[in-house]
Backbone as a chain_set.jsonl record, in Angstrom:
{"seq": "XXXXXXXXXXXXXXXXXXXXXXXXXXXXXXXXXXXXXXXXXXXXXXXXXXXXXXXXXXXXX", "coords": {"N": [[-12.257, -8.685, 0.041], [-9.675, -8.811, 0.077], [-7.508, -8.816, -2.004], [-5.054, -9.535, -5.258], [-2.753, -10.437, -4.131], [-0.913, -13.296, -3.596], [-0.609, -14.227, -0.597], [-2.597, -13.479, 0.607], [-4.839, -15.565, -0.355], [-4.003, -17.564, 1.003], [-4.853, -17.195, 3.644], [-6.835, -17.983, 6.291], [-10.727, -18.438, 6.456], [-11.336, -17.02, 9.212], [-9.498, -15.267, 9.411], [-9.261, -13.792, 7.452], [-11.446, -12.299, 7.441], [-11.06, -10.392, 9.944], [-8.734, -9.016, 8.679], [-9.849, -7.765, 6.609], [-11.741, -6.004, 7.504], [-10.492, -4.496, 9.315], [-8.763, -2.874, 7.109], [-11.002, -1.88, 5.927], [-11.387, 0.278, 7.666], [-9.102, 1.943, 7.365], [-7.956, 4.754, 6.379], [-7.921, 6.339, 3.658], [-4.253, 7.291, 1.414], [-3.548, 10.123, 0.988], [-3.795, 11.881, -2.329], [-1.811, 13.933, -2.471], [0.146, 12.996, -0.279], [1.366, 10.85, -2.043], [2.036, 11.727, -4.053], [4.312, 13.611, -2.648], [5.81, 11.594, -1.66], [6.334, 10.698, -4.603], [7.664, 12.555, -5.483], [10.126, 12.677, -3.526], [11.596, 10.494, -4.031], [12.557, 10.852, -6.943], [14.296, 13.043, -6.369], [16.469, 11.884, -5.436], [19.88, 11.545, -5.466], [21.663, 10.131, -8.117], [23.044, 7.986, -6.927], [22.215, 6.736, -5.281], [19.787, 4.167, -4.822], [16.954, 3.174, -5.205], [15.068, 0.085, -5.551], [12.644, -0.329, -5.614], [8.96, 0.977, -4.652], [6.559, 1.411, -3.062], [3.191, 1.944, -2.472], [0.482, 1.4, -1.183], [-2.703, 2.276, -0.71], [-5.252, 2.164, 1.424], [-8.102, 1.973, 0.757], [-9.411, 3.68, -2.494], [-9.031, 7.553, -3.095]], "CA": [[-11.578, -7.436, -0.221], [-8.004, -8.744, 0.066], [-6.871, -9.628, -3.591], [-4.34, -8.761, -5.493], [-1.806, -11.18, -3.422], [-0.591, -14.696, -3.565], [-0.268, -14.467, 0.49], [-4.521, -14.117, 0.572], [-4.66, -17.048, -0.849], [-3.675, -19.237, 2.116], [-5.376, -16.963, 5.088], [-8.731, -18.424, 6.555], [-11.428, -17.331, 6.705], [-11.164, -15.886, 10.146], [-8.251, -14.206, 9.723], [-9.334, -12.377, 6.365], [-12.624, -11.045, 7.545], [-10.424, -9.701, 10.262], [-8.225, -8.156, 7.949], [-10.711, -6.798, 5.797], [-12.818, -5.388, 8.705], [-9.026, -3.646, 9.429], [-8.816, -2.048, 5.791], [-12.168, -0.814, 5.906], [-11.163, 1.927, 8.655], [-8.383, 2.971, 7.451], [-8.284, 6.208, 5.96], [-6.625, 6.507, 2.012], [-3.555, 7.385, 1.326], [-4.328, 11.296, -0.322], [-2.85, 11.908, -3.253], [-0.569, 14.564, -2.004], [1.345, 12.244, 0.322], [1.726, 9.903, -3.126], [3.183, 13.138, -5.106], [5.471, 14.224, -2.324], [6.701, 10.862, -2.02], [7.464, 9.986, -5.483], [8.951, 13.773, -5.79], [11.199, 12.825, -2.366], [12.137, 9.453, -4.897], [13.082, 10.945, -7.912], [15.261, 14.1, -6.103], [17.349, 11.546, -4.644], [21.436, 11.529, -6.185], [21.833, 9.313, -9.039], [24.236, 6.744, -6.379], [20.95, 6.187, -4.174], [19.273, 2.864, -5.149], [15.979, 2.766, -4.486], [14.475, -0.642, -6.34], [11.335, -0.6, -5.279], [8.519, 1.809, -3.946], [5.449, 0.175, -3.024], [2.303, 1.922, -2.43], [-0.951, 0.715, -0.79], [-3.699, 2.702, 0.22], [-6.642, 0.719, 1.902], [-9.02, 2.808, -0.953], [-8.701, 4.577, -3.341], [-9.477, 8.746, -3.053]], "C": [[-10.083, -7.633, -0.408], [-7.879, -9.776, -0.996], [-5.696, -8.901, -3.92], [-2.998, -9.207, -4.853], [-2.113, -12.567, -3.339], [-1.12, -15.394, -1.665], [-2.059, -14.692, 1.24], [-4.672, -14.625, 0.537], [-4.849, -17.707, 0.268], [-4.232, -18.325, 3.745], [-6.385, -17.447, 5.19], [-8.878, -17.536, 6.385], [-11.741, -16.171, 7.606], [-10.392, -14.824, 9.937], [-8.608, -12.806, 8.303], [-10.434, -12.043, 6.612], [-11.987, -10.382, 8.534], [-9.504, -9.004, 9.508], [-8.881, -7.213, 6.997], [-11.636, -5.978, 6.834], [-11.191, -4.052, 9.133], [-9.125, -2.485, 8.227], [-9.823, -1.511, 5.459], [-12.194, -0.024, 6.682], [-10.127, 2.453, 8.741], [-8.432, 3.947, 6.32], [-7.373, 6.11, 4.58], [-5.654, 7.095, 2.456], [-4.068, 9.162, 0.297], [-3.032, 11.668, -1.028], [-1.636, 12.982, -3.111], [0.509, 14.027, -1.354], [2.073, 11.509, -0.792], [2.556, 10.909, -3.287], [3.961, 13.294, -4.426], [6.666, 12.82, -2.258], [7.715, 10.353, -3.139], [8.298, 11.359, -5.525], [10.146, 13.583, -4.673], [12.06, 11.376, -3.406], [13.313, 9.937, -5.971], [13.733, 12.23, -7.507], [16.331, 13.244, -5.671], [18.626, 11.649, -5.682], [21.198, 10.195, -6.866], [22.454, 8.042, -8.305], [23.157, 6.494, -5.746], [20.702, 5.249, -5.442], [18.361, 2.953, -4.535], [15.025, 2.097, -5.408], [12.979, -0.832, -6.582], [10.495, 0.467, -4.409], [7.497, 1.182, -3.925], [4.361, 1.027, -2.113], [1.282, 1.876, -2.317], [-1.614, 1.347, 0.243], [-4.884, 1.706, 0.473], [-8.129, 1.003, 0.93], [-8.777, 3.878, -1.4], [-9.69, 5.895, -2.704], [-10.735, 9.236, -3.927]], "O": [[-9.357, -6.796, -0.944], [-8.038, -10.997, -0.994], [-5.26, -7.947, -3.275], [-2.063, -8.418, -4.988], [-3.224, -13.032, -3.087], [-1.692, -16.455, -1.414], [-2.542, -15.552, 1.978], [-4.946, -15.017, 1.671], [-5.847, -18.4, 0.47], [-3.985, -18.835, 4.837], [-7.092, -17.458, 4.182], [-8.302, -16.461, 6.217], [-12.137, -15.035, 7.345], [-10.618, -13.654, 10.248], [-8.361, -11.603, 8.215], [-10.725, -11.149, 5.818], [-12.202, -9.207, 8.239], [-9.573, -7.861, 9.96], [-8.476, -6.091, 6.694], [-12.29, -5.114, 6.249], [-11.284, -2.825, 9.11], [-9.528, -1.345, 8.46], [-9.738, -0.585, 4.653], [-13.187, 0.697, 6.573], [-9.811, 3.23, 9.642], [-9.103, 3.671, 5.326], [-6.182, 5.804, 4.613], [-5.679, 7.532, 3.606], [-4.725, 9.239, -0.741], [-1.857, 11.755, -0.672], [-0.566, 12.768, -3.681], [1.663, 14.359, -1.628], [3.297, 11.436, -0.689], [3.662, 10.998, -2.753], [5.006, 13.243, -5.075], [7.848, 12.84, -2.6], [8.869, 9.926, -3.11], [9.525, 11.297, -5.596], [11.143, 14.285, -4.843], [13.289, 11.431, -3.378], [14.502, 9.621, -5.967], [13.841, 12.867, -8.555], [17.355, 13.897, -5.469], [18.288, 11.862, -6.847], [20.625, 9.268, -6.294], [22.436, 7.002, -8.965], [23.3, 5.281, -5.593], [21.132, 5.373, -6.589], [18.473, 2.874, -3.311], [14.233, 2.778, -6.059], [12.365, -1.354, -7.512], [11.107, 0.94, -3.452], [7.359, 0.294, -4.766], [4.555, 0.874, -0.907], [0.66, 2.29, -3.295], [-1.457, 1.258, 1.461], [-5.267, 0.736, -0.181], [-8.964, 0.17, 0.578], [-8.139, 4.83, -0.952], [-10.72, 5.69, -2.061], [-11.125, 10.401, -3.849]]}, "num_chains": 1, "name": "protein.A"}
């Protein structure tokens, strides 16, 4: 289940069926929290810097 990263790659095996056993109980991310976030993003003042927003529900809705 854990793709999509370089850092997968190099976990055993223990450690990523524990992590995937993790990400299978947690609960999505619902798309309302997404929307208010990017709308709390893109209200910010033109002098804010924010390079990066990053995303990751454990499944999708």
């Amino acid at each position: 289940m854990i793709d999509g990263t370089e850092l997968a790659d190099s976990f055993p095996d223990s450690l990523r069926a524990m992590v995937d056993d993790l990400r299978s109980t947690l609960p999505a991310v619902p798309r309302s929290e997404v929307a208010g976030l990017i709308a709390y993003v893109v209200s910010r003042p033109r002098d804010v810097n924010l390079p990066h927003l990053i995303i990751q529900p454990s499944k999708e809705v």
